[in-house]
N, C-alpha and C positions, 0 to 999 in steps of 0.2 A: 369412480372418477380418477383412480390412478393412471398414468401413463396417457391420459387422452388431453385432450385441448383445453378441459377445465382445468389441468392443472396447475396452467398459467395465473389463473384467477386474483388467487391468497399474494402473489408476488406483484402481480401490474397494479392490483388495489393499492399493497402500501405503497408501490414506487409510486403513484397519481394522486396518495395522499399526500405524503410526502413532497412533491414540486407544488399541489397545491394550498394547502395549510403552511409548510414550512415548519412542523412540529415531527420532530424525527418518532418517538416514543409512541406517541397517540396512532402514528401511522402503521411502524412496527405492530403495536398490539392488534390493531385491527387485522394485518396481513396474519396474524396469528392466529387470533380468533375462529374466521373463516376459515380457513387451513385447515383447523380441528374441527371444525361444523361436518366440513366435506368427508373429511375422512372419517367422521362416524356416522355418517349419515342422518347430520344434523341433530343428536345424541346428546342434549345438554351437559348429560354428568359424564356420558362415553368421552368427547372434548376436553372438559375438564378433567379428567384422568387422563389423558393423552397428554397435556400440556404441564399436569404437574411431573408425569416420569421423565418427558423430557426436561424442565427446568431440574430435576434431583440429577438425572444424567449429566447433566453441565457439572454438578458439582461431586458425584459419586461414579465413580467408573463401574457398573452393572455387574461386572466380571467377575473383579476383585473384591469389591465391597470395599473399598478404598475411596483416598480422593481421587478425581479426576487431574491426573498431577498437568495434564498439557494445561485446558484452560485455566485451573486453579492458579496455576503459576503466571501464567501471562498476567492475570489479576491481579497477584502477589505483586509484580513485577509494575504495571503501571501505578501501584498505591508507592513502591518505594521510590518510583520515579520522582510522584509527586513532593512525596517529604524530602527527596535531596535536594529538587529544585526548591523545596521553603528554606531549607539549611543555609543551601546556596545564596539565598536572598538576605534571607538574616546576617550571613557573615559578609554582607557588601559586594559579595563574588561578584555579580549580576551589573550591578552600578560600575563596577570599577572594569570589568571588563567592557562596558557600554562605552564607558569614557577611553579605553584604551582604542578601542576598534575604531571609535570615531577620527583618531589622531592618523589614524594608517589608512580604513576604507572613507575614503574620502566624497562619494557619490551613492545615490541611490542604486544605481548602473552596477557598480561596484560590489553592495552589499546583496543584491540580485542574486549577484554573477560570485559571489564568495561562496553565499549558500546554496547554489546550482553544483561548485566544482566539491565542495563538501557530499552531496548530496552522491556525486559517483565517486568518488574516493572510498566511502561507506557504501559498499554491497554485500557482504556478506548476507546480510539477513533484510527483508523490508521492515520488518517490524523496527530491528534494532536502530535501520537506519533511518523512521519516519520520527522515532522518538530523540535518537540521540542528535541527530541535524537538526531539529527544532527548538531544543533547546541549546545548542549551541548559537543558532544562528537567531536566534530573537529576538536576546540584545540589540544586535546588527542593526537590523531591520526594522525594530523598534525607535532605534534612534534617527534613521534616515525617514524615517515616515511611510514604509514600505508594509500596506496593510497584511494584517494576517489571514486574510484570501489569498493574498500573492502569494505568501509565503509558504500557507500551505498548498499550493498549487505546485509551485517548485520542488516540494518536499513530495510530495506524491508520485510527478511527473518525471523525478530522477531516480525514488527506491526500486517500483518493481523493475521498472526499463533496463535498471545495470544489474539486478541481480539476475534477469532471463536471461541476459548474455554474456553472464560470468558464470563458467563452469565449476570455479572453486566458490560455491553461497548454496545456502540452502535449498535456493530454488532449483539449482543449475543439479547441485546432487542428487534431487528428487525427479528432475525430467529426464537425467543422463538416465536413472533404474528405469522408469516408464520406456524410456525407448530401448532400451536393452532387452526389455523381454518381449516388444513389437518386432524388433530385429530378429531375437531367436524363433518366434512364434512365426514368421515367415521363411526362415531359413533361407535370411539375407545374411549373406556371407562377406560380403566385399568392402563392409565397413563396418568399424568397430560401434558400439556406443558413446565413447567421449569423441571419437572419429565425428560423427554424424553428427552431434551437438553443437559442435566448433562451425560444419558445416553451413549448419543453421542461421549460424549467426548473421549471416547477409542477408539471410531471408527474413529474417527476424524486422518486418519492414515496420510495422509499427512503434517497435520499442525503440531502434533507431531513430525516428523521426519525432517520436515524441522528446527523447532528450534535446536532438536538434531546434525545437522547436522553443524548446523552456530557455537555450539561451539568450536565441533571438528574441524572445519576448522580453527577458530580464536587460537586454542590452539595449533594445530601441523602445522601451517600454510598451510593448503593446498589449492594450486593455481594454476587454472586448466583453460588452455589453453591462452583465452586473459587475462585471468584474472592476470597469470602469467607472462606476458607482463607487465601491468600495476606497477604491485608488486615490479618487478624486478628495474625495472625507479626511482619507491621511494624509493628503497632503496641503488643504489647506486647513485643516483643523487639529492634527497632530492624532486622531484618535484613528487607531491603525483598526479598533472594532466599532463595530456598530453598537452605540450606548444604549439603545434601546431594548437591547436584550440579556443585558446581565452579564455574569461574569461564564468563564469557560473553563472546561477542562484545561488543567497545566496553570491556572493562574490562583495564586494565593494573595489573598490580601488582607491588609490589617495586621502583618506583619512586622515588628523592630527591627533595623536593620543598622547594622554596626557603619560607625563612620571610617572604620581600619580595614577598609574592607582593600583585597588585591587581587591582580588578576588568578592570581594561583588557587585562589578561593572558588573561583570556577573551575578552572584548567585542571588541578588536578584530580578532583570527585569524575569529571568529565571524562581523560585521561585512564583511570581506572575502570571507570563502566568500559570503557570499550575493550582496554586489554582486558578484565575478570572474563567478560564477556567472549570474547576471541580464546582465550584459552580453553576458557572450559566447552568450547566448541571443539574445540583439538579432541580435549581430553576425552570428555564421553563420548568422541568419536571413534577414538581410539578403543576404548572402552569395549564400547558396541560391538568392533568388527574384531579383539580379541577372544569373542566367545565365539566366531562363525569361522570357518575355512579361509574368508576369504585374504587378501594381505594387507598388511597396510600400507594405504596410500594418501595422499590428500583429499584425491577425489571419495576413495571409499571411507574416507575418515569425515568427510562431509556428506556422504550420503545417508551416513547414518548416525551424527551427531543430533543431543537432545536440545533445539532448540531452547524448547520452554525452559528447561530447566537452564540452559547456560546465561540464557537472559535472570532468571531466579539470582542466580549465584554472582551476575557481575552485577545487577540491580543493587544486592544486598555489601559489594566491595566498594559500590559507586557510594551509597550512604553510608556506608562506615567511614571512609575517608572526607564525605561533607562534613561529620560528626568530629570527625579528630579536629576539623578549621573550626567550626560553630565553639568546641572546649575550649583552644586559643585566644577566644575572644571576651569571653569569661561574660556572657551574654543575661548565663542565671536561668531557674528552671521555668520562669512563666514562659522565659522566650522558646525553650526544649518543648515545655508542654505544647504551644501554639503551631511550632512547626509543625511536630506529630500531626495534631487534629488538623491545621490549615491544609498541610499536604495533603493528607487523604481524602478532605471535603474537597479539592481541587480536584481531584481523579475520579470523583464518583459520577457525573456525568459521562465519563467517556465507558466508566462501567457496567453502566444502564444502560448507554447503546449496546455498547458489544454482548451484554446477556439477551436484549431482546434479538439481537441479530443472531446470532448464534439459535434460538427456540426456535426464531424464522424460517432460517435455513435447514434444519431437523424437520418443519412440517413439509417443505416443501423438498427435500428428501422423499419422507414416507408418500407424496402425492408422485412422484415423477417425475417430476418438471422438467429434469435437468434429459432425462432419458426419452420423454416425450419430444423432445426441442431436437435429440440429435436422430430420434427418427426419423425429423423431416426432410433428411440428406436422400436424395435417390442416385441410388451408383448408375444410371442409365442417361445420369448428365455427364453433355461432353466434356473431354477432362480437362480442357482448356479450363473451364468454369470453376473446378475442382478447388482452388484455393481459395479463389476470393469468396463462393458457396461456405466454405469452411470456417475462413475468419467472420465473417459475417455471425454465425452460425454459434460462434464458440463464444462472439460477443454478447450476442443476447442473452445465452446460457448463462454467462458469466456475471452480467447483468443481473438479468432475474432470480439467480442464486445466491447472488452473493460471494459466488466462491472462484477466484481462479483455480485453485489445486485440485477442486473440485472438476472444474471441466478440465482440468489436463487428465484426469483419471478416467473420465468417459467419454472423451472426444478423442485423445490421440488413440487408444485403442481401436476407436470408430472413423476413424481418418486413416490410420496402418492398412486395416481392413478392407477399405474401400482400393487403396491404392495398390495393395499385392492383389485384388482381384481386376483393377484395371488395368495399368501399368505401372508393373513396381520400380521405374526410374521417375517415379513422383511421389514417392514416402516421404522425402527429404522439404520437399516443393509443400505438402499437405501439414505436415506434421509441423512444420515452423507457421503455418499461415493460421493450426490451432493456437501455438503460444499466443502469438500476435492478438490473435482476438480475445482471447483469455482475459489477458492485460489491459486492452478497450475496455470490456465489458466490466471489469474490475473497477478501472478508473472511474466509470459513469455511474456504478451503483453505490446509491447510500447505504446498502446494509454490508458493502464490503467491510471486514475486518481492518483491512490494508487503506481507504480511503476514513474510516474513523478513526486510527492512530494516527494518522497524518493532521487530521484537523485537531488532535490532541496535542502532537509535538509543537504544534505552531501554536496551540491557542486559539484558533478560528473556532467561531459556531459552524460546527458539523453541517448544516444546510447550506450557510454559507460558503463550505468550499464546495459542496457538492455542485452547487448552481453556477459558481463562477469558474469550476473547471473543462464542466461541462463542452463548451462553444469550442475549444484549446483540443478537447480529445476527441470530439467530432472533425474537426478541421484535420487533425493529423488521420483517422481513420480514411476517411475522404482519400486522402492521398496516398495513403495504404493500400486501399480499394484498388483502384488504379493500377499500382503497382503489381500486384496482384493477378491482375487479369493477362499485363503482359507477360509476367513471370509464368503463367499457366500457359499459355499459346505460346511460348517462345521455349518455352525447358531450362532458361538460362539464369543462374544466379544472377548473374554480371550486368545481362541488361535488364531486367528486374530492379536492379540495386540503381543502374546509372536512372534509366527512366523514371525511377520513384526520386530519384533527387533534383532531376529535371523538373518536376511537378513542383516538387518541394520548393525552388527555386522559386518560381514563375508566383506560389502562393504569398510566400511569405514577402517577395517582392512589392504582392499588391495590398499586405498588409500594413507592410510598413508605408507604404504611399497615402493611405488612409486611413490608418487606427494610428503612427510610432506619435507619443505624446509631445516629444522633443528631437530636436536632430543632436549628435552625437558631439558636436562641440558642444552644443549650450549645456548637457548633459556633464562634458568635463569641466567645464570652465563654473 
C-alpha cells in the first residue's frame, strides 16, 4: 500500500476525525493505528512493533544510541517554558504587566495589532516565535477581551509567513541549501542561491497575503464563522476560552501570586529567552560551519544553526532569570514547589499532541504519502498551470503530513525537476508557489508541529484554533490561487504580485462590508 492512493488513508481519517469529534488525541491515535495496520498488512503484533520503534525513535536516536537531542529538546524546552511562565505569575510579572499594557494599549484593535507587529518583528525561528509572542502577548489580549482563537490565529498567521521570507531564520537558511543544490543539480548558472530566495520573495503570494490579511482582520475585527463564536463569548463575557473544556497548554492555575509584582518580572525572563536564544543560534552556527570548508557568514551561520538546542539553552536562561525575580520576593518553597509541578502539568497537553503527531507523521512517512501526492504532478501540463498545480499540490501534501520542511524537501526537488525539463525561466515562478503551499497546507493541519505551538503560546484549545483559522487560510489561498495562475501565463513577478493584491483588495473589501464587527471610530473612541 506504499506510495499508491491508500496512503492517504491513516492521514484523511485523523484529519475527519479530528473536525468531527474535536478530540485531537483520539484522532491522532486512530490515524496511527491504521497506518501500522497497513503497513504490516494488518499484523496485530507486526503494528504494534512498528509503533513502538517509532515512539523509542522519538526519544533515542537509532544511530547513536543516544537521546534524540532535536525532539527531546523541543520537549525540554516547552516544559521550561511552562515553569517560567508559573514563575512569572507567582512573581506578579503577568498581573502587572496586564495593568501596565492596559494604561498604553488602549483598544482591542490595538492589542490585535500589537501582537500582529510582535509577531513579525520575531522571525528567526516559528517555533520560537509562536511561544515567545504568546506569552508575551496574552496579558494584552487577555485584558482587552480578545479570545484566544484570535490570538492564536495571529500567532500562527505572522510566525511561518515572516520566517519564509526572511533569509536570515531558520526557515529561510534551510530553503536557501535546498535551492542551492536544485540550482547546481541543473547547472543554472545565472543566479546565486540567496540571489533566487530574495527573488522569491514576491512570488511568495501566500505568505504575503496571509500577513496582509491578519492585520486587516485585527484592525476592522473580522470574525468569521467559529471564530465569531469565540470572539463574541470574550467579549461579552470576559472568558477569552471556552469553559467548557478545561484548562490548556501554557495555563497554570492554583498558583500564589505576589502582590510586588512589576513589569520587569515579565520583561526581563522574556528579554533573555529571546537574546539566550538568538545567540546561541549565532553560536552553534558558527560552531557548525567551523568544522566545514565553508566561511562564515550569517546566512551560512543560519543555515546550519542548532535550532533545538538554542531554544534548550535560551529556555533554560529565560528560567533562571524568572528564578532570580520568584527569590526576590521571598515567596517560600510550597510556592517553588507548585511552579515546578504547575508548569509542567501546564505543558503536558501540548506534549501529547506533538508525540502523537510526530508517530503520525513517521507512519505516514513509511506509507508514502507525501511521495504518492507529488506524483500526481504530470510534466505534460501546460506550464501556465505549473504553479498554481504546484501550490495546490504542496498544500495538501503539507496538510496531510503534517510537515512543511517536509514537502520543501520532496516538492521543491520535484518542482526544479519539472521546470529545467520544461522551461527553466520558471524554477523561480515553481519553486516559490511550493513554499507558498507549504505554508497553507501547514496552517490548515492539526497535526502540524507549527499550528500546535501556536495554540500552546496563546493558550487556545488546539481544535479550537485549528477550526477558527481555518476559513482566514482558505480565504487567502483563494487569492493565492489566482495569483498564481496569472503569474504562470504572464512570466511576470510584478504583475503576479500587483494582480494578487488587486484580488486581495476587492476581498477584503467585501469583508469588511459584511463581517468588520465595528467601524473604526467606535473602535477608537
Amino acid at each position: 500500500m506504499e506510495n499508491t492512493i491508500y496512503s492517504i488513508i491513516p492521514p484523511l481519517v485523523a484529519l475527519l476525525m479530528v473536525v468531527a469529534t474535536r478530540k485531537v488525541l483520539p484522532s491522532l491515535g486512530v490515524g496511527i493505528v491504521l497506518g501500522a495496520l497497513m503497513i504490516n498488512d494488518w499484523s496485530i503484533m507486526g503494528s504494534l512493533k512498528e509503533v513502538y520503534a517509532i515512539v523509542k525513535g522519538i526519544f533515542i536516536d537509532s544511530e547513536s544510541g543516544g537521546l534524540n537531542k532535536w525532539n527531546m529538546y523541543i520537549i525540554f524546552f516547552l516544559l521550561l517554558l511552562g515553569m517560567m511562565t508559573a514563575f512569572i505569575s507567582i512573581s506578579g510579572g503577568s498581573r502587572a504587566f496586564g495593568e501596565w499594557a492596559m494604561k498604553r494599549v488602549k483598544t482591542r484593535t490595538g492589542a490585535q495589532i500589537v501582537t500582529a507587529v510582535f509577531g513579525v518583528i520575531i522571525f528567526i525561528d516559528d517555533y520560537f516565535n509562536s511561544l515567545a509572542v504568546g506569552n508575551v502577548s496574552r496579558p494584552i489580549t487577555d485584558r482587552h477581551k480578545v479570545s484566544r482563537a484570535k490570538l492564536s490565529y495571529i500567532i500562527d498567521s505572522t510566525a511561518a509567513p515572516m520566517c519564509i521570507i526572511s533569509p536570515i531564520s531558520s526557515w529561510g537558511a534551510y530553503i536557501i541549501a535546498i535551492i542551492g543544490g536544485i540550482l547546481t543539480t541543473h547547472s543554472i548558472v545565472g543566479v546565486g542561491a540567496l540571489e533566487a530566495f530574495i527573488k522569491m520573495i514576491p512570488m511568495n503570494l501566500y505568505a504575503i497575503f496571509a500577513l496582509g490579511l491578519v492585520f486587516f482582520v485585527s484592525y476592522f475585527d473580522i470574525n468569521l464563522k467559529s471564530m465569531k463564536v469565540h470572539e463574541d463569548r470574550a467579549q461579552k463575557t470576559g472568558e477569552v476560552l471556552d469553559p467548557s473544556k478545561g484548562a490548556v497548554p501554557g495555563e497554570s492555575t492554583g498558583l500564589p501570586e505576589s502582590e510586588k509584582g512589576k513589569v520587569a518580572d515579565l520583561a526581563w525572563p522574556i528579554i533573555m529567552l529571546i537574546a539566550g536564544t538568538v545567540i546561541f543560534m549565532i553560536v552553534t552556527g558558527i560552531q557548525a560551519v567551523s568544522g566545514t570548508d565553508a566561511s562564515v557568514t550569517p546566512l551560512t551561520i543560519f543555515e546550519n544553526t542548532d535550532v533545538a538546542a538554542s531554544l534548550l539553552y535560551g529556555g533554560l536562561i529565560g528560567l533562571g532569570t524568572s528564578l532570580i525575580f520568584f527569590f526576590l520576593k521571598n515567596m517560600g518553597g510550597s510556592a517553588f514547589g507548585k511552579g515546578i509541578v504547575e508548569g509542567i502539568k501546564s505543558m503536558l497537553p501540548a506534549v501529547y499532541i506533538l508525540l502523537f503527531a510526530w508517530t503520525l507523521i513517521e507512519i505516514i512517512g513509511t506509507l508514502g504519502t507525501g511521495k504518492y501526492l507529488a506524483g500526481l504532478v504530470d510534466q505534460h501540463i501546460a506550464i501556465g498551470f505549473l504553479p498554481a498545480i504546484l501550490f495546490l499540490l504542496a498544500g495538501v501534501m503539507a496538510f496531510a503530513t503534517g510537515t512543511s520542511w517536509g514537502t520543501f524537501g520532496i516538492m521543491l526537488p520535484i518542482a526544479g525537476e519539472i521546470a529545467a525539463a520544461t522551461d527553466p525561466t520558471y524554477m523561480l515562478p515553481v519553486l516559490a508557489a511550493v513554499l507558498a503551499g507549504a505554508v497553507f497546507g501547514d496552517h490548515c493541519s492539526p497535526i502540524s508541529d507549527t499550528t500546535i505551538l501556536s495554540s500552546t503560546g496563546a493558550g487556545s484549545h488546539h481544535i479550537d484554533h485549528v477550526l477558527t483559522q481555518l476559513p482566514y487560510a482558505m480565504i487567502v489561498a483563494g487569492i493565492a490561487l489566482v495569483g498564481y495562475l496569472i503569474l504562470g501565463f504572464t512570466g511576470s513577478s510584478v504583475i503576479g504580485l500587483l494582480a494578487t493584491a488587486v484580488v486581495f483588495a476587492v476581498v477584503v473589501y467585501f469583508l469588511k462590508s459584511k463581517y468588520a464587527n465595528r467601524t473604526v471610530d467606535a473602535v477608537n473612541d
